[in-house]
MARBA-3410 file (N, C-alpha, C, O; in Angstrom, 1 decimal):
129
12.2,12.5,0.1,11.1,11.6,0.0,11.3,10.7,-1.2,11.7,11.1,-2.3 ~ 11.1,9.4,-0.9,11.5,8.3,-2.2,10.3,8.0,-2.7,9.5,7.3,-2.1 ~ 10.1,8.4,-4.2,8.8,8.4,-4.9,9.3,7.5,-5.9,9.8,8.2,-6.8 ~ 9.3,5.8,-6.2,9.8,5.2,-7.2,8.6,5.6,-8.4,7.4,5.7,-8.3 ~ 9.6,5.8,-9.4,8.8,6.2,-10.9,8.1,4.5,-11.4,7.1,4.6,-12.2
8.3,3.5,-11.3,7.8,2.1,-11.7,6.4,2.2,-11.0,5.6,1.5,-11.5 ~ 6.0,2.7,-10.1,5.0,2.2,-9.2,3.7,3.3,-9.7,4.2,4.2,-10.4 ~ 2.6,3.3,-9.6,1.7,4.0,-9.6,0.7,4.0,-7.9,0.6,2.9,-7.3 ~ 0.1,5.3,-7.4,-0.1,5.8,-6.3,-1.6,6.5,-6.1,-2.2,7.4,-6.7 ~ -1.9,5.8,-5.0,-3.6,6.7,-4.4,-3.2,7.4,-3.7,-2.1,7.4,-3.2
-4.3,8.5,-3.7,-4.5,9.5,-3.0,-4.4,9.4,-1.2,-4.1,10.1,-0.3 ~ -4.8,8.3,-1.3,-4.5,7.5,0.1,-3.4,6.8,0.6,-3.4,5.8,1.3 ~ -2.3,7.6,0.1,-0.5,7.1,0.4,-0.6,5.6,0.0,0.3,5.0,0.6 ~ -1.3,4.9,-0.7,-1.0,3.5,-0.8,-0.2,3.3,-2.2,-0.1,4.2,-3.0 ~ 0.4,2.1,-2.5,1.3,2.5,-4.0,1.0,1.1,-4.2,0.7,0.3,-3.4
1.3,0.8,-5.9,0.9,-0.9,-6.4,2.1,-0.8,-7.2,2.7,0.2,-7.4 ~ 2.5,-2.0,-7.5,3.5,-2.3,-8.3,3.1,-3.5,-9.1,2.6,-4.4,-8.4 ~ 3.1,-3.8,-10.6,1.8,-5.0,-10.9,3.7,-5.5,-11.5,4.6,-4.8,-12.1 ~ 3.6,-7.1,-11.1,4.2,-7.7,-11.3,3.7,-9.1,-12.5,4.0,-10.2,-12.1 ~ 3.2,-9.1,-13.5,2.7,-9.9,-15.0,0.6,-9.3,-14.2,0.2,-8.2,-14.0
-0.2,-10.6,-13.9,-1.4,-10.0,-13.9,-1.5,-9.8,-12.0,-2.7,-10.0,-11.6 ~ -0.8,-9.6,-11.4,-0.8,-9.9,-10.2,0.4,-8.0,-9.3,1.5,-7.6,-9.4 ~ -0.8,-7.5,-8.5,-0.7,-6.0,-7.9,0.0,-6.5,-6.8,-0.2,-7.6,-6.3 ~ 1.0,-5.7,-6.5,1.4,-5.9,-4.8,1.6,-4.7,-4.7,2.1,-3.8,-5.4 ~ 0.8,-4.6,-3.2,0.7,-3.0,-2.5,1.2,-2.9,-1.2,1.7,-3.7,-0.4
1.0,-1.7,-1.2,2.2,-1.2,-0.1,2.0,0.3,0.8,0.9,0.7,0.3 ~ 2.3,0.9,1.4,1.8,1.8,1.6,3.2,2.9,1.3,4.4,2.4,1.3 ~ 3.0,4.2,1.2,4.0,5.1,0.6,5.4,5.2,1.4,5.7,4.3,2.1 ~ 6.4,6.3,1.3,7.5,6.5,2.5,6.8,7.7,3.0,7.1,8.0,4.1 ~ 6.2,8.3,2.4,5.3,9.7,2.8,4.4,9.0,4.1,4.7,9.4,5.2
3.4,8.1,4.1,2.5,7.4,5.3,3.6,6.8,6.0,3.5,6.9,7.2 ~ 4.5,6.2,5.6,5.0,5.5,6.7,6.1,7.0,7.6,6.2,7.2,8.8 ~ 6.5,7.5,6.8,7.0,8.8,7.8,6.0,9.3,8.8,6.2,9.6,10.0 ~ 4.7,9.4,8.1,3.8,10.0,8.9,3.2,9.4,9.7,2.7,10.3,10.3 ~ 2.9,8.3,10.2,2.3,7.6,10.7,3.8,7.1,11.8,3.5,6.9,13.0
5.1,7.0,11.5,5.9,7.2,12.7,6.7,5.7,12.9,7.0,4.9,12.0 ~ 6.9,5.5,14.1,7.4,3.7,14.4,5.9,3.0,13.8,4.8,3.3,14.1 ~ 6.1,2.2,13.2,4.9,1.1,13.1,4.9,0.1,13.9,6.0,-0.5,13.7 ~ 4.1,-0.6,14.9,4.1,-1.4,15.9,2.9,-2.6,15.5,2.7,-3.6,16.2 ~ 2.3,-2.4,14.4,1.2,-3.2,14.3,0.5,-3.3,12.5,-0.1,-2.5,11.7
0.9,-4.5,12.5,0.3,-4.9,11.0,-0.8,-6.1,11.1,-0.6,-7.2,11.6 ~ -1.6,-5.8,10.6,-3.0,-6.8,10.4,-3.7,-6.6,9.5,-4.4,-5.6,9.4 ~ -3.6,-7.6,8.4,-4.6,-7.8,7.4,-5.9,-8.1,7.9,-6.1,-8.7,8.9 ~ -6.9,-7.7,7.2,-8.2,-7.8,7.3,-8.7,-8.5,6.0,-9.9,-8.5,5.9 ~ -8.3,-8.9,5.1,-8.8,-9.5,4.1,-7.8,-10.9,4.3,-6.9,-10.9,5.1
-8.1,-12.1,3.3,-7.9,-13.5,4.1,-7.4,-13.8,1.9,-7.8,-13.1,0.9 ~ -6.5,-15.0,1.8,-6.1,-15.4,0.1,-7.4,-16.1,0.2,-8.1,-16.6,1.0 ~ -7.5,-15.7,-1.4,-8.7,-16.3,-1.8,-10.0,-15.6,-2.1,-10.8,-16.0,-2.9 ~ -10.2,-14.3,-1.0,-11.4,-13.6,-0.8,-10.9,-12.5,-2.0,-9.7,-12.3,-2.3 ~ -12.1,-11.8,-2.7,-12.4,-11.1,-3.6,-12.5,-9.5,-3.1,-13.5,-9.3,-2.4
-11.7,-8.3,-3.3,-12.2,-7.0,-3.0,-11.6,-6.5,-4.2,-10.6,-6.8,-4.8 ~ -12.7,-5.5,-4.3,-12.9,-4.5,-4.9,-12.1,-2.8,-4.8,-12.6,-2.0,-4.0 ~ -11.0,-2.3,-5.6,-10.8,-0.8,-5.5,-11.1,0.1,-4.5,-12.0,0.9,-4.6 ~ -10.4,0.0,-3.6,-10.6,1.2,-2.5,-11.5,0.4,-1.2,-11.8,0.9,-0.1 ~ -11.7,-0.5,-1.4,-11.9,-1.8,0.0,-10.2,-1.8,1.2,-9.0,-2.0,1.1
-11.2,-1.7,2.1,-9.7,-2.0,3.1,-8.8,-3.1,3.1,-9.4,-4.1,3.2 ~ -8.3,-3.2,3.1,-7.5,-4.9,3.2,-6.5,-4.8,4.6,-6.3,-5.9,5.1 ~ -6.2,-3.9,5.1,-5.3,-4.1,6.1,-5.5,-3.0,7.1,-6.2,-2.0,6.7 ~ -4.8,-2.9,8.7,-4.7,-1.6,9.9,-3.2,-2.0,9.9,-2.5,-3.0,10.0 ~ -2.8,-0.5,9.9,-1.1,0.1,10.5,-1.6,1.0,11.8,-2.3,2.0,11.9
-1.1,0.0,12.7,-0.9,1.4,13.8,0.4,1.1,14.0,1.1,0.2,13.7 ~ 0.8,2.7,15.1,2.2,3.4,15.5,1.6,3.6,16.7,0.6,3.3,17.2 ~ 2.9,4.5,17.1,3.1,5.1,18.9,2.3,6.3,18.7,2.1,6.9,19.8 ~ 1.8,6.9,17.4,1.1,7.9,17.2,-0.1,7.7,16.7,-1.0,8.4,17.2 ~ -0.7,6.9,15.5,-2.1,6.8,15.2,-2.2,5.3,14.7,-1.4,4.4,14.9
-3.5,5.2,14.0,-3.4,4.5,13.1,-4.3,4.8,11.9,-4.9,5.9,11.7 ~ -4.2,3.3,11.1,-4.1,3.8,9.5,-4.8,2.7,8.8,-4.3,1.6,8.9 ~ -5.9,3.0,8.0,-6.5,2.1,7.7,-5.8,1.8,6.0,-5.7,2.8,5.3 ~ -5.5,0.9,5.5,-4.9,0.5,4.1,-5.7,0.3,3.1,-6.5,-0.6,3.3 ~ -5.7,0.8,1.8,-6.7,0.2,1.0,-6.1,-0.2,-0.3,-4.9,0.1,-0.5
-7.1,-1.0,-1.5,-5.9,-1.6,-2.5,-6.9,-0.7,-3.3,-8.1,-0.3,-3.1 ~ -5.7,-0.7,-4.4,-6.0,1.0,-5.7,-6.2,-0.3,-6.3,-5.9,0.3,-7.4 ~ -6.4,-1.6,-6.7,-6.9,-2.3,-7.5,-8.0,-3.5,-6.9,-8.1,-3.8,-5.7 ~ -8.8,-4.0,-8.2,-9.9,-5.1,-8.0,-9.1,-6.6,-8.0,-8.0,-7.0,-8.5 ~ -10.0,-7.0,-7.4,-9.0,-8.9,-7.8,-9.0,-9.5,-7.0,-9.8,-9.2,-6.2
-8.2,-10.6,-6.7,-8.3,-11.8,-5.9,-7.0,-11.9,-4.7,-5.9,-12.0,-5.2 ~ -6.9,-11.9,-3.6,-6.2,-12.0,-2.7,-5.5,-13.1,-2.8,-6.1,-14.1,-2.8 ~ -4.3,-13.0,-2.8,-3.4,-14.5,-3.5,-2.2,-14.4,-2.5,-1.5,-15.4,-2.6 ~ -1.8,-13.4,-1.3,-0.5,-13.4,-0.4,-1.2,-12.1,0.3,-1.9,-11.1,0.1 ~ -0.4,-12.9,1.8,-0.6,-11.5,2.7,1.0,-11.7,3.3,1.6,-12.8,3.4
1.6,-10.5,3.6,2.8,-10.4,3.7,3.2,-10.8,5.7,3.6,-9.9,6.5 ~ 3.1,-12.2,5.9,2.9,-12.8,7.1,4.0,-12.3,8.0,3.8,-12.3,9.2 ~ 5.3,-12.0,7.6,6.5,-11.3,8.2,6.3,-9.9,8.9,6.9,-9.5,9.9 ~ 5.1,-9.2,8.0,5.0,-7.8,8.9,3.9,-8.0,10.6,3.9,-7.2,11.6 ~ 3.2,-9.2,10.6,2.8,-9.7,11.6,3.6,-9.3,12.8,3.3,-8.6,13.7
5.0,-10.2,12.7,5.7,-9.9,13.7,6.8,-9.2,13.6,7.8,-9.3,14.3 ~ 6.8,-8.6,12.8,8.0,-7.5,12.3,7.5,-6.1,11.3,7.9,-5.8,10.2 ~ 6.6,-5.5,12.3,5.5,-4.8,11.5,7.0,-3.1,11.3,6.7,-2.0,11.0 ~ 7.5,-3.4,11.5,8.8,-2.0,11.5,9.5,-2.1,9.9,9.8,-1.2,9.1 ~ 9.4,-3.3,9.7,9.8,-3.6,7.8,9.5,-2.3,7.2,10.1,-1.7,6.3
7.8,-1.8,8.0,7.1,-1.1,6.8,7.9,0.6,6.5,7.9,1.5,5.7 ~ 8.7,0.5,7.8,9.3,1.6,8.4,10.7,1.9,7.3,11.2,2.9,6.8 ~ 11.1,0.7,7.3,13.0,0.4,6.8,13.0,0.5,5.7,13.9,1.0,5.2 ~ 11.7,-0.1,4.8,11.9,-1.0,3.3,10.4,-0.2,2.8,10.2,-0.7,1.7 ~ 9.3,0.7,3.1,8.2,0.4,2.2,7.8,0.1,1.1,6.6,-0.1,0.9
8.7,0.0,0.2,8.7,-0.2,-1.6,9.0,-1.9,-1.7,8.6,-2.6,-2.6 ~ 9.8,-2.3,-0.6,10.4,-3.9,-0.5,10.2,-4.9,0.5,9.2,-5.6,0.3 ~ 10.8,-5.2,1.5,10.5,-6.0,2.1,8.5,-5.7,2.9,7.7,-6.5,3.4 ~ 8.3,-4.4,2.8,7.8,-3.9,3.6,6.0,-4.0,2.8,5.1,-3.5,3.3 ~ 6.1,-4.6,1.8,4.8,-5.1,1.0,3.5,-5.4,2.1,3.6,-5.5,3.3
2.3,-5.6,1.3,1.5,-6.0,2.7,0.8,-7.2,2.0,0.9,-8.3,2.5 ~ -0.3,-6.9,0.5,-0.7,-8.1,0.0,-0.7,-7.7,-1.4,-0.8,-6.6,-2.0 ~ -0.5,-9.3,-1.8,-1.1,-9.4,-3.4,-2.1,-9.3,-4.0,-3.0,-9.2,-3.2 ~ -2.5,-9.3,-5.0,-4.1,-9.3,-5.5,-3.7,-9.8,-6.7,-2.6,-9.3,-7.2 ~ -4.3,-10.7,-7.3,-5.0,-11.2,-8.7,-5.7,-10.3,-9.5,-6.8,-10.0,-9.0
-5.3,-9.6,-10.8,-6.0,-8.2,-11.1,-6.8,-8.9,-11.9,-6.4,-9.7,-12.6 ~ -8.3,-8.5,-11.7,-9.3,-9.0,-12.6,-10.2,-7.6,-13.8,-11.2,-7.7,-14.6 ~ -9.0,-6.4,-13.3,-9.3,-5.4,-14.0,-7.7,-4.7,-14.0,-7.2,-4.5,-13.0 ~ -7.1,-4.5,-15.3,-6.0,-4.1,-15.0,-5.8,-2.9,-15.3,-4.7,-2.4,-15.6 ~ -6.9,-2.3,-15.2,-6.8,-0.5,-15.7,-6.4,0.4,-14.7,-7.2,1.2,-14.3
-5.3,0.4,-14.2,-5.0,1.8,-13.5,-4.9,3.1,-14.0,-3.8,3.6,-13.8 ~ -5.8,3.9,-14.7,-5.8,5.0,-15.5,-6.3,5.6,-13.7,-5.5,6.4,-13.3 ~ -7.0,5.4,-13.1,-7.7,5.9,-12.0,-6.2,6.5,-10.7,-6.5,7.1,-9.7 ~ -4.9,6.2,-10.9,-4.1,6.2,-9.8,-3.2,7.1,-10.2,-3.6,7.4,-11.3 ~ -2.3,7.7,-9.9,-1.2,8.7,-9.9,0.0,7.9,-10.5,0.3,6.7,-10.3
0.8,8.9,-11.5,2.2,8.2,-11.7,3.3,9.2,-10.8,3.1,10.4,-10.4 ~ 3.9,8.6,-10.6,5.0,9.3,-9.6,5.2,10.6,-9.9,6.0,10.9,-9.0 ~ 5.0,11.4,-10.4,5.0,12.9,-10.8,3.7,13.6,-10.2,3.8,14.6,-9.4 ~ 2.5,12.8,-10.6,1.5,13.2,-10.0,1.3,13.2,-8.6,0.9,14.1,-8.0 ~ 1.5,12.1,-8.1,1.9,11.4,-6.4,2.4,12.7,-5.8,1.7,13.3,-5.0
4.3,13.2,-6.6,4.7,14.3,-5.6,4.1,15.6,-5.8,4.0,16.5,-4.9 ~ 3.6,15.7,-6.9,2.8,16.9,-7.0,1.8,17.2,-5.7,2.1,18.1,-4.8 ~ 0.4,16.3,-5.6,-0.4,16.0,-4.7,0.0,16.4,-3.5,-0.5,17.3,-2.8 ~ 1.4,15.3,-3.1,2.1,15.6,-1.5,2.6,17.6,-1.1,2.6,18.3,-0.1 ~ 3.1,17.9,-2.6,3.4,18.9,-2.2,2.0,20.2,-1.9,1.9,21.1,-1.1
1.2,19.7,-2.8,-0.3,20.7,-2.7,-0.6,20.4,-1.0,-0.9,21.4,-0.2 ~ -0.6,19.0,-0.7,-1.5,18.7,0.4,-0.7,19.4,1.8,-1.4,19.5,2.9 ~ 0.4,19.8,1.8,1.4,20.3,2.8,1.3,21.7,2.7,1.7,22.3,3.7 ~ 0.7,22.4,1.8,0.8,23.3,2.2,-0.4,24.0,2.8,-0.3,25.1,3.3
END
């Protein structure tokens, strides 16, 4: 399982990567294994609109479920990743890279609240058994 140590991670398989004051999220290799082929990506939040920590921004569905996405940070919606629209399988090949979903403008940059990669695999391994 590929748990990059740069990223920090919710409890909700989602992961951030803060690039200067601006989050890009993603969802884990642990959710995207679990959740299977991904056939469907749709943002639910729009650039420009404002959410809040643990607000949805986006639906993954597969041939097996779906998956509602949420952002581990507050701030401003500044990119939604328009390629997984019609190539929602990225999230499948790349989740850490091509496979991003949106940006956010951090208007709070405190992630003390999220997992560092240690903690992330710890969690996965509690939650499995």
């Amino acid at each position: 399982m590929n748990i990059p140590t740069d990223l920090k991670y919710m409890m909700t398989d989602e992961w951030v990567r803060i690039e200067g004051n601006v989050a890009v999220i993603g969802v884990t290799d642990y959710a995207q294994d679990a959740l299977s082929d991904i056939v469907f990506f749709e943002a639910v939040v729009s650039p420009g609109e404002n959410v809040s920590a643990k607000d949805q921004i986006a639906t993954l569905e597969s041939v097996k479920a779906a998956a509602d996405v949420s952002t581990p940070v507050s701030g401003k919606v500044i990119a939604i990743n328009e390629e997984l629209s019609s190539s929602p399988e990225i999230v499948n090949s790349d989740p850490y890279g091509k496979g991003w979903m949106v940006k956010i403008e951090l208007t709070n940059p405190d992630l003390s609240h999220l997992l560092d990669s240690a903690g992330y695999e710890k969690f996965l391994s509690e939650r499995s058994h």
